[in-house]
N, CA, C and O atoms as a GROMACS GRO file, in nm:
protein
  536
    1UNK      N    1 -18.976 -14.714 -11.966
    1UNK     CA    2 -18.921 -14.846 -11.984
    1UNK      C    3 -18.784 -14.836 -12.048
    1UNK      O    4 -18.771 -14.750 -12.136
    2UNK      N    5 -18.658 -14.926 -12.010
    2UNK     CA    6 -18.561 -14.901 -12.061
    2UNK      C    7 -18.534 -15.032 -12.140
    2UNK      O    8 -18.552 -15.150 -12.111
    3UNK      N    9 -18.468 -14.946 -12.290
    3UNK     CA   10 -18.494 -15.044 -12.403
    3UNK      C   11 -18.362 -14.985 -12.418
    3UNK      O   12 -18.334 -14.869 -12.389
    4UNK      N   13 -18.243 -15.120 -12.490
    4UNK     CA   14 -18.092 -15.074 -12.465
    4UNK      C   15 -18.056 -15.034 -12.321
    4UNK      O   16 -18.129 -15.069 -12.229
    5UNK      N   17 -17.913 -14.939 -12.292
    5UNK     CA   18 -17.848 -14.935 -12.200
    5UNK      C   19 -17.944 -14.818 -12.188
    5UNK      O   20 -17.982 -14.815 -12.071
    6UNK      N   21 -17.998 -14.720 -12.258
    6UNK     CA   22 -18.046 -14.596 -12.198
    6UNK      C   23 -18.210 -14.594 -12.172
    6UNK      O   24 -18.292 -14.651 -12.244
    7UNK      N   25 -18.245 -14.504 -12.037
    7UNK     CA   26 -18.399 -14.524 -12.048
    7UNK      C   27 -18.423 -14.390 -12.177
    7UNK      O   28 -18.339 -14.332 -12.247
    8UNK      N   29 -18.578 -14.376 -12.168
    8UNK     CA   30 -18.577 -14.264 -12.245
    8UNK      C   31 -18.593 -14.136 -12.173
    8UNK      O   32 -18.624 -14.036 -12.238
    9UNK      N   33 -18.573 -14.128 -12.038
    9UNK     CA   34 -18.529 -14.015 -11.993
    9UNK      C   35 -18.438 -13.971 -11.996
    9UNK      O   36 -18.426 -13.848 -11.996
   10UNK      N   37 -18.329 -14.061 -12.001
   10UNK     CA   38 -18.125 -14.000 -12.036
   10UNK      C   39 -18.208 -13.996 -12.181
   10UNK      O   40 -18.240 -13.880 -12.206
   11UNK      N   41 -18.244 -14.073 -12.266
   11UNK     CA   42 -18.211 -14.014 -12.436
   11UNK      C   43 -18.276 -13.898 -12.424
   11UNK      O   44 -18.236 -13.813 -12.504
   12UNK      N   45 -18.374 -13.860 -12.341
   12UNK     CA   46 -18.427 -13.701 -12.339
   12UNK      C   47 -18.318 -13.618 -12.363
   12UNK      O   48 -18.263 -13.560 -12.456
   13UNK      N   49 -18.304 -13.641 -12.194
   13UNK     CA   50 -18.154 -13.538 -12.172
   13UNK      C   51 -18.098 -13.529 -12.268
   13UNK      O   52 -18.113 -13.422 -12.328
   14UNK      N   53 -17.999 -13.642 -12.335
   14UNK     CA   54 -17.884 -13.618 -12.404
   14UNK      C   55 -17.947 -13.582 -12.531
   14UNK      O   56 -17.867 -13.539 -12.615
   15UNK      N   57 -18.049 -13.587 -12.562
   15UNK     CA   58 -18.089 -13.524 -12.731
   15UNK      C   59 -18.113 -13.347 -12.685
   15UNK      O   60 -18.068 -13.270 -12.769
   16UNK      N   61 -18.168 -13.293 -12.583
   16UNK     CA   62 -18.145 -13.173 -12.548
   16UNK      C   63 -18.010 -13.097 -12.503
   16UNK      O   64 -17.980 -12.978 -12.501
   17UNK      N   65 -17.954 -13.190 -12.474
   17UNK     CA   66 -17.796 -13.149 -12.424
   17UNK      C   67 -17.716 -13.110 -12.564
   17UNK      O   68 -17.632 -13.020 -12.576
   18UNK      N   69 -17.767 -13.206 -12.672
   18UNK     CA   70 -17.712 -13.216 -12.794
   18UNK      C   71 -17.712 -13.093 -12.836
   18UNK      O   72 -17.608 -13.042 -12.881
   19UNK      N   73 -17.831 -13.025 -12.827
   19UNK     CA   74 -17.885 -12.916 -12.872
   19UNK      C   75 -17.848 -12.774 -12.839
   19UNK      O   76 -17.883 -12.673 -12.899
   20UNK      N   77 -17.785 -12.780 -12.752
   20UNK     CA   78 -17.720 -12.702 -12.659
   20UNK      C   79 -17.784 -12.660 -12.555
   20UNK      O   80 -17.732 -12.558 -12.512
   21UNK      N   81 -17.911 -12.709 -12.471
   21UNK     CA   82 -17.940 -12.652 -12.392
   21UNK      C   83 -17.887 -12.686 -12.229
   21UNK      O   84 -17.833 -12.790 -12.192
   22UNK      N   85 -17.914 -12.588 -12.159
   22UNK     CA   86 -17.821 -12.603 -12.024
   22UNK      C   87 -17.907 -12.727 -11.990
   22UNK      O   88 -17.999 -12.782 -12.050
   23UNK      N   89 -17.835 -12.755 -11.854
   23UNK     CA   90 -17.940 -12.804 -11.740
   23UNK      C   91 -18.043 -12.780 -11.684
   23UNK      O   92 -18.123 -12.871 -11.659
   24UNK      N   93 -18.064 -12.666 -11.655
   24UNK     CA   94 -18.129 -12.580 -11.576
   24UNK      C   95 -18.269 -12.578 -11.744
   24UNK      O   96 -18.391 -12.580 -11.732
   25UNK      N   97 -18.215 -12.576 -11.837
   25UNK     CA   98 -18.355 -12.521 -11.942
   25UNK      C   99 -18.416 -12.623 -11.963
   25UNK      O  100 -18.539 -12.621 -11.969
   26UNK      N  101 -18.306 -12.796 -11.987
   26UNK     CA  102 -18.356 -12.869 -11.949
   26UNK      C  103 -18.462 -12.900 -11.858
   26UNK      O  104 -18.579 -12.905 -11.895
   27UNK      N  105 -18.423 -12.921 -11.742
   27UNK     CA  106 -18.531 -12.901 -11.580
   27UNK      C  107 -18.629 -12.857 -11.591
   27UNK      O  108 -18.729 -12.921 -11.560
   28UNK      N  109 -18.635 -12.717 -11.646
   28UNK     CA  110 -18.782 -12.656 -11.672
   28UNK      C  111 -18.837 -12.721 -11.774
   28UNK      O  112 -18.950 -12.745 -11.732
   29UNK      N  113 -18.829 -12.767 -11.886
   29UNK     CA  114 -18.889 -12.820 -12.007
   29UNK      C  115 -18.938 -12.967 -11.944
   29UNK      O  116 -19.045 -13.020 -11.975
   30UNK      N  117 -18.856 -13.016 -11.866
   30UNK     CA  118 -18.934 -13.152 -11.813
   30UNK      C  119 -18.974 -13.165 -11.687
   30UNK      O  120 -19.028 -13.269 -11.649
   31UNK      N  121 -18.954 -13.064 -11.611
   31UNK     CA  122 -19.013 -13.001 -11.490
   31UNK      C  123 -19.019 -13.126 -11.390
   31UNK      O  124 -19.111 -13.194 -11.344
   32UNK      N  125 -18.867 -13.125 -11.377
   32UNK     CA  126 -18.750 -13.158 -11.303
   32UNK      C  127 -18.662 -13.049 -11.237
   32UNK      O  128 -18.661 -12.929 -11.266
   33UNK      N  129 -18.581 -13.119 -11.133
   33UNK     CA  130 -18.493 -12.997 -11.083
   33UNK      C  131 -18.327 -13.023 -11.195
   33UNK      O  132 -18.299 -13.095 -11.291
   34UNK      N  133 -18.267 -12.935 -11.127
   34UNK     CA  134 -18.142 -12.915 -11.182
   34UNK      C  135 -18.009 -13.064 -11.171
   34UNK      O  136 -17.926 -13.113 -11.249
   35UNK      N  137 -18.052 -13.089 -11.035
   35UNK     CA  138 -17.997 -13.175 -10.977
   35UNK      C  139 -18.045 -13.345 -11.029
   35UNK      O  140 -17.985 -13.448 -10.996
   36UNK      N  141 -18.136 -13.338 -11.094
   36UNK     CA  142 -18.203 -13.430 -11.120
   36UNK      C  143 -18.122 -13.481 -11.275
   36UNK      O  144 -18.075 -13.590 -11.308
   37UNK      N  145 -18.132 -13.319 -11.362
   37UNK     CA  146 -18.135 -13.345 -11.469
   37UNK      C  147 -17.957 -13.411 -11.482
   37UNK      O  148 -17.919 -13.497 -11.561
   38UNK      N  149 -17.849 -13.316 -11.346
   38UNK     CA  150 -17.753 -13.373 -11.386
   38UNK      C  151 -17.683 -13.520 -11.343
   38UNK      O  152 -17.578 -13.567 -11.384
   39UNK      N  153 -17.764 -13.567 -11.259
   39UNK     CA  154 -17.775 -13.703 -11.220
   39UNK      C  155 -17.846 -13.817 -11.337
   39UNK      O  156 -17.810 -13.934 -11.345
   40UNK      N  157 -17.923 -13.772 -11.399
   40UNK     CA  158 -17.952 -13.853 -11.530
   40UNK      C  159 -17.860 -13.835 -11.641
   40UNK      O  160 -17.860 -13.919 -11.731
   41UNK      N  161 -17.790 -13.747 -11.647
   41UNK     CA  162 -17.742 -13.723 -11.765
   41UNK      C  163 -17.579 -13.812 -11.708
   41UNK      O  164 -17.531 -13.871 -11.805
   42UNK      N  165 -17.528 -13.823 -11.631
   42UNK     CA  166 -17.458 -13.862 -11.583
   42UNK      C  167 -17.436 -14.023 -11.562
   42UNK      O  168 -17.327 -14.079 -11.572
   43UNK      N  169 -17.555 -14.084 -11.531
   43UNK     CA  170 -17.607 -14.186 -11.533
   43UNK      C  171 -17.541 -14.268 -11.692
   43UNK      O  172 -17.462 -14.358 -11.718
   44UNK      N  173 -17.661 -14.135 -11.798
   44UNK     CA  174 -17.668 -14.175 -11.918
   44UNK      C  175 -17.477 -14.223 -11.958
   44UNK      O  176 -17.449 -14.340 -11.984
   45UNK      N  177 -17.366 -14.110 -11.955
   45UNK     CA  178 -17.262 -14.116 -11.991
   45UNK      C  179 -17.171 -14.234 -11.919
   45UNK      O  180 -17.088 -14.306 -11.976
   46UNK      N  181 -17.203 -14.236 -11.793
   46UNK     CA  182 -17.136 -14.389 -11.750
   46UNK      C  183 -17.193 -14.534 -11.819
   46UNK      O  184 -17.121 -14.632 -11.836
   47UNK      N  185 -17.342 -14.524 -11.858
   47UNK     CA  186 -17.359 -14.627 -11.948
   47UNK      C  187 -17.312 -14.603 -12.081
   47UNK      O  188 -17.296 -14.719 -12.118
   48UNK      N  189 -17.282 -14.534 -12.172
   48UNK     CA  190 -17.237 -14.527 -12.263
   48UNK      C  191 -17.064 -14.582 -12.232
   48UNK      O  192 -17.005 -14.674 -12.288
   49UNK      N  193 -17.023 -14.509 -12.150
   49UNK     CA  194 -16.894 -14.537 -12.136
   49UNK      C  195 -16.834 -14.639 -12.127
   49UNK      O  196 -16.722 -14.671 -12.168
   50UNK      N  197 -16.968 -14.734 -12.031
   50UNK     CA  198 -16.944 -14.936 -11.998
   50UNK      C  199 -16.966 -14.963 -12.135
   50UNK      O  200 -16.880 -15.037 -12.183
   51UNK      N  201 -17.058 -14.925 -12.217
   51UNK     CA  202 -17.063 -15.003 -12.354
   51UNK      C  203 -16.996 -14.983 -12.462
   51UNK      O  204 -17.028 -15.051 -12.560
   52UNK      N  205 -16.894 -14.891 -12.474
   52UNK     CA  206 -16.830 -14.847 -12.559
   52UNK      C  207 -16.647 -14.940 -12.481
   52UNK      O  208 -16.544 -14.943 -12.548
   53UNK      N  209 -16.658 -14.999 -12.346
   53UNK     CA  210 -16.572 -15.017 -12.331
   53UNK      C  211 -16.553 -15.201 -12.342
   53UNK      O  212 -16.449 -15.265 -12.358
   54UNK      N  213 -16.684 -15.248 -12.326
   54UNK     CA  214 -16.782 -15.358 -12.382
   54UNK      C  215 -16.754 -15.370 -12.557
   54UNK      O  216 -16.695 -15.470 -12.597
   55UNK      N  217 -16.789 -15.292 -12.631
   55UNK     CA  218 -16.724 -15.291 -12.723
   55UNK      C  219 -16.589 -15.302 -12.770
   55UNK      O  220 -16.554 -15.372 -12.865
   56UNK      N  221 -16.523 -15.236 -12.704
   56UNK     CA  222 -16.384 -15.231 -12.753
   56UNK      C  223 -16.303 -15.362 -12.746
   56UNK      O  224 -16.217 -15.398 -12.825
   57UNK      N  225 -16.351 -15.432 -12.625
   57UNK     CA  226 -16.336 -15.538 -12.570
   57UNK      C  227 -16.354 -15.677 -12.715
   57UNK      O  228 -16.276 -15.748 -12.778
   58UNK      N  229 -16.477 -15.658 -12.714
   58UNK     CA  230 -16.516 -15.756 -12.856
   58UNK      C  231 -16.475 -15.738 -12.946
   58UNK      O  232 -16.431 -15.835 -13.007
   59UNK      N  233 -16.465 -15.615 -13.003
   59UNK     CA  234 -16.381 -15.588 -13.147
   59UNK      C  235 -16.231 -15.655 -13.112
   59UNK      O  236 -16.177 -15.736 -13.187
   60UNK      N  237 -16.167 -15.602 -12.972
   60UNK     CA  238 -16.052 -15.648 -13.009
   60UNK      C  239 -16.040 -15.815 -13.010
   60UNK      O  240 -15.941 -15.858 -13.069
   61UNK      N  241 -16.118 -15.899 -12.959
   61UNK     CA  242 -16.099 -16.017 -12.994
   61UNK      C  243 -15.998 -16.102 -13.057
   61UNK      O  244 -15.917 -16.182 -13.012
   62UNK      N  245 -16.038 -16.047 -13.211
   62UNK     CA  246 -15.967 -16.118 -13.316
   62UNK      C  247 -15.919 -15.991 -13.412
   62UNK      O  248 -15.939 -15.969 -13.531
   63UNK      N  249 -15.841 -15.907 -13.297
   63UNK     CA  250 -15.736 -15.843 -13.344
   63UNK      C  251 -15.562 -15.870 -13.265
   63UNK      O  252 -15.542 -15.913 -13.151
   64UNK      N  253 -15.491 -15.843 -13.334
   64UNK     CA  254 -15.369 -15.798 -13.223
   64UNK      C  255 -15.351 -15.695 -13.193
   64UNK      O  256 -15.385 -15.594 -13.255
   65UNK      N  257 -15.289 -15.701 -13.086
   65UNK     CA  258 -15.199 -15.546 -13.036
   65UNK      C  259 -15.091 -15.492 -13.160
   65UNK      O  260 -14.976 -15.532 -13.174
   66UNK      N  261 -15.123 -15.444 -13.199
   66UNK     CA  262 -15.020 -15.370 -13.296
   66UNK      C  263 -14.901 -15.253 -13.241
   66UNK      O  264 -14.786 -15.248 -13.285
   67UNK      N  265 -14.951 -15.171 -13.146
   67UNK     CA  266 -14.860 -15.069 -13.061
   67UNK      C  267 -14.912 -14.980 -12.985
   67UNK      O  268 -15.027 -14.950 -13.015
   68UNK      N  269 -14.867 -14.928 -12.898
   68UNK     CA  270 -14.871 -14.841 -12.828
   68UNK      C  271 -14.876 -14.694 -12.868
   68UNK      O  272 -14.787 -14.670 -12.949
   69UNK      N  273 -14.941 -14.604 -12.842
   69UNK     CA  274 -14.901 -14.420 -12.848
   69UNK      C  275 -14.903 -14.424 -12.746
   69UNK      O  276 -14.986 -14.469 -12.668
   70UNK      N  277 -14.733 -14.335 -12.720
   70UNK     CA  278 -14.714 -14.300 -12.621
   70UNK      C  279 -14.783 -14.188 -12.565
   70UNK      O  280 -14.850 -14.128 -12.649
   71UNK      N  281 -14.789 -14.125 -12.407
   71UNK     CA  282 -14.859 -14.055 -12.370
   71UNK      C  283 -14.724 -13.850 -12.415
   71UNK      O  284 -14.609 -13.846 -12.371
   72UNK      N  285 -14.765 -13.763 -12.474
   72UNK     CA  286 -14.708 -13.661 -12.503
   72UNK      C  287 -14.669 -13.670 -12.685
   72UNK      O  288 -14.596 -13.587 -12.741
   73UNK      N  289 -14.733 -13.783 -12.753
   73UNK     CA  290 -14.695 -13.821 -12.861
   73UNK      C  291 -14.809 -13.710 -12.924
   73UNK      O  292 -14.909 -13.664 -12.869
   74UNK      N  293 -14.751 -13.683 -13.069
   74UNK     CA  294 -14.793 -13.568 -13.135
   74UNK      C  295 -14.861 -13.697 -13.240
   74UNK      O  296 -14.816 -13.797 -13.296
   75UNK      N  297 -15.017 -13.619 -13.226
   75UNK     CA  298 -15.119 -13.696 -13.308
   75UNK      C  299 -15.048 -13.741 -13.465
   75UNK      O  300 -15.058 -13.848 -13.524
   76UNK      N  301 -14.989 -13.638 -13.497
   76UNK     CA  302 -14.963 -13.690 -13.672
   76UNK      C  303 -14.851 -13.803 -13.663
   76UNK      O  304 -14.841 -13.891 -13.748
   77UNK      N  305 -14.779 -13.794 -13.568
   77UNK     CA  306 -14.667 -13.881 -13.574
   77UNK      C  307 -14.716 -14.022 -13.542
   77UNK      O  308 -14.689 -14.123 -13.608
   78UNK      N  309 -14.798 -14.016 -13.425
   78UNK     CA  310 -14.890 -14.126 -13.368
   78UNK      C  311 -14.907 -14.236 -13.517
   78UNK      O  312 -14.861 -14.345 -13.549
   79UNK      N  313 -15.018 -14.114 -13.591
   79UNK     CA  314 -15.033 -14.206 -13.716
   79UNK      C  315 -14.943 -14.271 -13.796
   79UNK      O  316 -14.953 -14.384 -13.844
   80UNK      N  317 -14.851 -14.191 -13.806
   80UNK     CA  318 -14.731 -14.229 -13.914
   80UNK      C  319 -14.688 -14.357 -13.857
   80UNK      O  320 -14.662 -14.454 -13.928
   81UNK      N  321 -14.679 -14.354 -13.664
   81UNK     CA  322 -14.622 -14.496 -13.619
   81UNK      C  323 -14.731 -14.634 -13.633
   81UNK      O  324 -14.686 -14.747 -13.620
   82UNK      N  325 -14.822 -14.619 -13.650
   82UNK     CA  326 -14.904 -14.709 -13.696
   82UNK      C  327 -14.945 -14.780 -13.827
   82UNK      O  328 -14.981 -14.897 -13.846
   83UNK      N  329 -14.922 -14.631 -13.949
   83UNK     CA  330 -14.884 -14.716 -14.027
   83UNK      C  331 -14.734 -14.813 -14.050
   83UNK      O  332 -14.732 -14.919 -14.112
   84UNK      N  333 -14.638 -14.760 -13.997
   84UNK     CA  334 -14.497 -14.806 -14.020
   84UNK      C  335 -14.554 -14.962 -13.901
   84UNK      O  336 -14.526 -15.074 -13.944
   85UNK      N  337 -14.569 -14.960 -13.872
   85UNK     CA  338 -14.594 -15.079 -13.738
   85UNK      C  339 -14.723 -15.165 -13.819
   85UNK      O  340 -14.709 -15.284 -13.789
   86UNK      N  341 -14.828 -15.149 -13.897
   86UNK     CA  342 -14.898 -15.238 -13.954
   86UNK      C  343 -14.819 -15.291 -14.069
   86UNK      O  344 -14.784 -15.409 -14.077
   87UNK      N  345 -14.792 -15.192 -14.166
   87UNK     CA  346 -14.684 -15.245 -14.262
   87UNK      C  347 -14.577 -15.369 -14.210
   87UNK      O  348 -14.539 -15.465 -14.277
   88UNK      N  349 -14.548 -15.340 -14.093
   88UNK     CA  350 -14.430 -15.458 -14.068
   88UNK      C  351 -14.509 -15.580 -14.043
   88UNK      O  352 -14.450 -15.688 -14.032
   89UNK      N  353 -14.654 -15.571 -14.031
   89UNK     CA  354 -14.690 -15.735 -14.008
   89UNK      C  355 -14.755 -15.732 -14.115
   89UNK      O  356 -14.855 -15.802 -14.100
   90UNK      N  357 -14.750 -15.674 -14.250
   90UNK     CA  358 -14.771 -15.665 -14.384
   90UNK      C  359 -14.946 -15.678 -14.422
   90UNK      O  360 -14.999 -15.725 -14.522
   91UNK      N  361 -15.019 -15.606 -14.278
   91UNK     CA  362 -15.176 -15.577 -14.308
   91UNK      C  363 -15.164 -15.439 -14.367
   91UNK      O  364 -15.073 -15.362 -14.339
   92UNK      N  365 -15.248 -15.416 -14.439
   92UNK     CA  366 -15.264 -15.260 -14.442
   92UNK      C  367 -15.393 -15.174 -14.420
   92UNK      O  368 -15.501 -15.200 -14.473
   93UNK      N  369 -15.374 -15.092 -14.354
   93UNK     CA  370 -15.488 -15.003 -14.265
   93UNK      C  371 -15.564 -14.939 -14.355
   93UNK      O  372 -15.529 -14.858 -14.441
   94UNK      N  373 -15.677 -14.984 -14.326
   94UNK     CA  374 -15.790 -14.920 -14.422
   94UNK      C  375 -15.856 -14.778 -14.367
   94UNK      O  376 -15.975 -14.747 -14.367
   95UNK      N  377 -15.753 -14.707 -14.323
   95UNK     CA  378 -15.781 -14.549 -14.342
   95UNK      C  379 -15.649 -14.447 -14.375
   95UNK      O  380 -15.528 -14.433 -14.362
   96UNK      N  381 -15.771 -14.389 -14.427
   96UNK     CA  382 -15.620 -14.272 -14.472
   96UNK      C  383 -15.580 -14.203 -14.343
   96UNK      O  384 -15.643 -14.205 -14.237
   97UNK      N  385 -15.439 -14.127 -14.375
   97UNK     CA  386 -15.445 -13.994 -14.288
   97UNK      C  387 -15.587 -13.939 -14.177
   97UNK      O  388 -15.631 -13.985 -14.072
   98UNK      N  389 -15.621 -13.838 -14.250
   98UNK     CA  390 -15.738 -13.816 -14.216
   98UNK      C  391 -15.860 -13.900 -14.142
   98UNK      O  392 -15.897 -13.879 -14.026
   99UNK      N  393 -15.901 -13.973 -14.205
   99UNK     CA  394 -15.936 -14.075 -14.105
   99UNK      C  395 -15.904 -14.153 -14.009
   99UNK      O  396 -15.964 -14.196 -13.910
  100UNK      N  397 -15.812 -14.164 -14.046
  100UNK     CA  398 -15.725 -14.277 -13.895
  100UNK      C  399 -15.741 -14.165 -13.803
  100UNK      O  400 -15.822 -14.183 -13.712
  101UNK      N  401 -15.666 -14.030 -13.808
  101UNK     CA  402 -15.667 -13.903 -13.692
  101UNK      C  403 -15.798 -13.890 -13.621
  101UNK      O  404 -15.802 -13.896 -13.498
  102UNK      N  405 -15.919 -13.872 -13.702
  102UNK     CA  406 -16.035 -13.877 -13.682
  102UNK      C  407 -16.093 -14.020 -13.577
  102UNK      O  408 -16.149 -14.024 -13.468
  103UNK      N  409 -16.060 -14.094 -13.646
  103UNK     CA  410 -16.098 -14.239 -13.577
  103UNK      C  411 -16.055 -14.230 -13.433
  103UNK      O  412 -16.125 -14.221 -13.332
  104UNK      N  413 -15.873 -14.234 -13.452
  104UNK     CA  414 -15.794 -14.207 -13.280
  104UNK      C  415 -15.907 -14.113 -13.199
  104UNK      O  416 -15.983 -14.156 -13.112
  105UNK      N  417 -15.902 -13.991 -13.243
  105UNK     CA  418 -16.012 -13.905 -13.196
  105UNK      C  419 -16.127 -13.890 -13.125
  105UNK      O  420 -16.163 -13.819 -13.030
  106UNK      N  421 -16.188 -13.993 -13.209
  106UNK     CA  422 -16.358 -14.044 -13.182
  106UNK      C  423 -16.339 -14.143 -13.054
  106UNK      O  424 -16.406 -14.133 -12.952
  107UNK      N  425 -16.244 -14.232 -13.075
  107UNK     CA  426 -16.188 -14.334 -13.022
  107UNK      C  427 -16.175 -14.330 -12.819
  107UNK      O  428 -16.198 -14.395 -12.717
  108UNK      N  429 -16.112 -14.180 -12.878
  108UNK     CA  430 -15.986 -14.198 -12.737
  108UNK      C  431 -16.025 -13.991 -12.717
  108UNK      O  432 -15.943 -13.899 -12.711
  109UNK      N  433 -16.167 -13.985 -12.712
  109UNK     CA  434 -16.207 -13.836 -12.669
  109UNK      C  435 -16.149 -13.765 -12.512
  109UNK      O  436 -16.148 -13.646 -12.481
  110UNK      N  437 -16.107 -13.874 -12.437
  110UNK     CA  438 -16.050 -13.818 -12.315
  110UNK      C  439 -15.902 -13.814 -12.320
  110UNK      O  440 -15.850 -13.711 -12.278
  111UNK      N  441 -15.835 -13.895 -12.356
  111UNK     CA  442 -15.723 -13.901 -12.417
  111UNK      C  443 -15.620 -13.837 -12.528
  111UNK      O  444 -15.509 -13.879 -12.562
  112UNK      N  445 -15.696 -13.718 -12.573
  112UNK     CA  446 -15.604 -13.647 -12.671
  112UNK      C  447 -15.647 -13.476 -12.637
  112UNK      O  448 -15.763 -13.434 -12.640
  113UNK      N  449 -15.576 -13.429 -12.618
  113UNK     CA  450 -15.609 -13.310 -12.651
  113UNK      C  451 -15.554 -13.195 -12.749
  113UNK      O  452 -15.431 -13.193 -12.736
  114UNK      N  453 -15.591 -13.112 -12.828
  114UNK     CA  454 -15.537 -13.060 -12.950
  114UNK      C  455 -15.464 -13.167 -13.064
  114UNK      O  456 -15.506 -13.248 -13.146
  115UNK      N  457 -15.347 -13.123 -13.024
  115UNK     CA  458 -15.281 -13.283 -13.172
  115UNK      C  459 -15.241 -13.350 -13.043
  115UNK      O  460 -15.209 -13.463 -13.079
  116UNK      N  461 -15.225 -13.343 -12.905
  116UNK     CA  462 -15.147 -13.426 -12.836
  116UNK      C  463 -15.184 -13.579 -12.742
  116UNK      O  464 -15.259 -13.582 -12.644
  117UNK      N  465 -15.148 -13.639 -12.771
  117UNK     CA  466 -15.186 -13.762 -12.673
  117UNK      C  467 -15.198 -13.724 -12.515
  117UNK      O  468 -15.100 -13.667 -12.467
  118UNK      N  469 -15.272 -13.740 -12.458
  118UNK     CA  470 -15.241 -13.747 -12.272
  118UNK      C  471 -15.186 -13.814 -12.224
  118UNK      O  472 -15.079 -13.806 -12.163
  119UNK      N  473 -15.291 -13.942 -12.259
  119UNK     CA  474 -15.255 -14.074 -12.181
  119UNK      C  475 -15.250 -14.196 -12.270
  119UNK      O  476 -15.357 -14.207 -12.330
  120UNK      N  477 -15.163 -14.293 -12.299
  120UNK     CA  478 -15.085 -14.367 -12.355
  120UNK      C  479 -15.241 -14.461 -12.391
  120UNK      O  480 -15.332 -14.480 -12.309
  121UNK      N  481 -15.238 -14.513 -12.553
  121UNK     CA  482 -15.351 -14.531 -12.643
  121UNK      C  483 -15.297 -14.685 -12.687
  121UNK      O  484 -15.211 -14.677 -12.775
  122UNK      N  485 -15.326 -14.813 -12.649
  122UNK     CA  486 -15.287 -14.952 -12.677
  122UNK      C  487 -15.368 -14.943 -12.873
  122UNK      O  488 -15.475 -14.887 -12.894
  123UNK      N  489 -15.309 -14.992 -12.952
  123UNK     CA  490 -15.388 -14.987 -13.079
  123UNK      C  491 -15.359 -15.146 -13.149
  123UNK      O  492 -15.249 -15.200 -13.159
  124UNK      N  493 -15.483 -15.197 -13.190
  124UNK     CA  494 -15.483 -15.334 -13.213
  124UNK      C  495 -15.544 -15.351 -13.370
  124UNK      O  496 -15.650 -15.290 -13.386
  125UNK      N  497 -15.526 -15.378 -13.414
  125UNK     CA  498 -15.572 -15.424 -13.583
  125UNK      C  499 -15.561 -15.573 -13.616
  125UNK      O  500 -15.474 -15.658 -13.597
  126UNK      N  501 -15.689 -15.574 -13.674
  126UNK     CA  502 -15.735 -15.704 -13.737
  126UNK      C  503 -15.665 -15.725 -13.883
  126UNK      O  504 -15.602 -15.644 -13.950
  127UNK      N  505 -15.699 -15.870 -13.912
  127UNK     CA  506 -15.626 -15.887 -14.052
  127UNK      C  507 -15.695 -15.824 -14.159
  127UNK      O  508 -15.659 -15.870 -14.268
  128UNK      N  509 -15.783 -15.734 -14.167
  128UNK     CA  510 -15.822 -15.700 -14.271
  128UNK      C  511 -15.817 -15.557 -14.277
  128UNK      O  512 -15.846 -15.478 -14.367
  129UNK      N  513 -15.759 -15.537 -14.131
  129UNK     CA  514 -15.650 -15.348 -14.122
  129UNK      C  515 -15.769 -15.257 -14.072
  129UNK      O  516 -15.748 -15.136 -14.077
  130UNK      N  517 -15.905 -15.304 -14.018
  130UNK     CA  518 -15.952 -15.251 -13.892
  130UNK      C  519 -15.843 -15.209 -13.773
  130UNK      O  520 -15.734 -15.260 -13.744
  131UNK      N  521 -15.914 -15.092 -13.713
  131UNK     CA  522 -15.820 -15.034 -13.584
  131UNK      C  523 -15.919 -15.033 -13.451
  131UNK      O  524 -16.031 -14.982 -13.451
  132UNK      N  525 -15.885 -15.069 -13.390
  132UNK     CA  526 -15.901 -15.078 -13.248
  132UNK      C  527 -15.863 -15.006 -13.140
  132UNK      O  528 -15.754 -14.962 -13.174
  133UNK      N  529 -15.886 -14.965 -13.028
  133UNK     CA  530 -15.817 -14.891 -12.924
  133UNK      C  531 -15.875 -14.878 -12.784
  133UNK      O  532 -15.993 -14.862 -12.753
  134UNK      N  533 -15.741 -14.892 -12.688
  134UNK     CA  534 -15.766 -14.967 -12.580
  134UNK      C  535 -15.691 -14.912 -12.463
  134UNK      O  536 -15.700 -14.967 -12.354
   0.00000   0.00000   0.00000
């Protein structure tokens, strides 16, 4: 029965995937094929992906667009332009350094690689200096 976006056959998968096991060790442990396991697990990540994008959607609501990272932009600088860009509409961002990097990160996992941006990151903050990203 599926309760939330996932049944509990993707939360199978993905709590064994977590774990590090292949596909294939998967398959045997639930005695399934290979093909099976990566069609569920696949499944699982496109629903995560609609709801995380479902999310982003609502949070930003009753935020604004605050700015853009550009795409080739170097993660630390990224930050620095966000704080200089919240400061000018005189909210202030309730993460440090470290966290904000982390957050972008968590945020925008296809989108950055090493310190570098890929692909250009819309960033929106609420009045109480929540961050958003879009």
């Amino acid at each position: 029965m599926k309760d939330g976006l996932l049944t509990e056959r993707q939360k199978e998968v993905l709590r064994y995937r977590k774990q590090g096991l292949t596909q294939q060790q998967i398959a045997d442990l639930i005695n399934t094929s290979k093909a099976n396991v990566c069609t569920i697990e696949k499944s699982a990540t496109e629903n995560i992906k609609r709801a995380r994008e479902t999310l982003d959607f609502v949070n930003t609501l009753d935020a604004q667009e605050l700015c853009t990272i550009s795409a080739e932009a170097d993660l630390l600088d990224a930050v620095n332009t966000i704080y200089d860009e919240a400061e000018k509409t005189g909210i202030k961002v309730r993460y440090d350094t470290v966290a904000l990097i982390n957050r972008v990160r968590d945020a925008n996992p296809d989108k950055i690689h090493a310190r570098y941006v890929q692909d250009s990151i819309r960033v929106y903050i609420t009045r109480k200096g929540d961050l958003y990203f879009g």
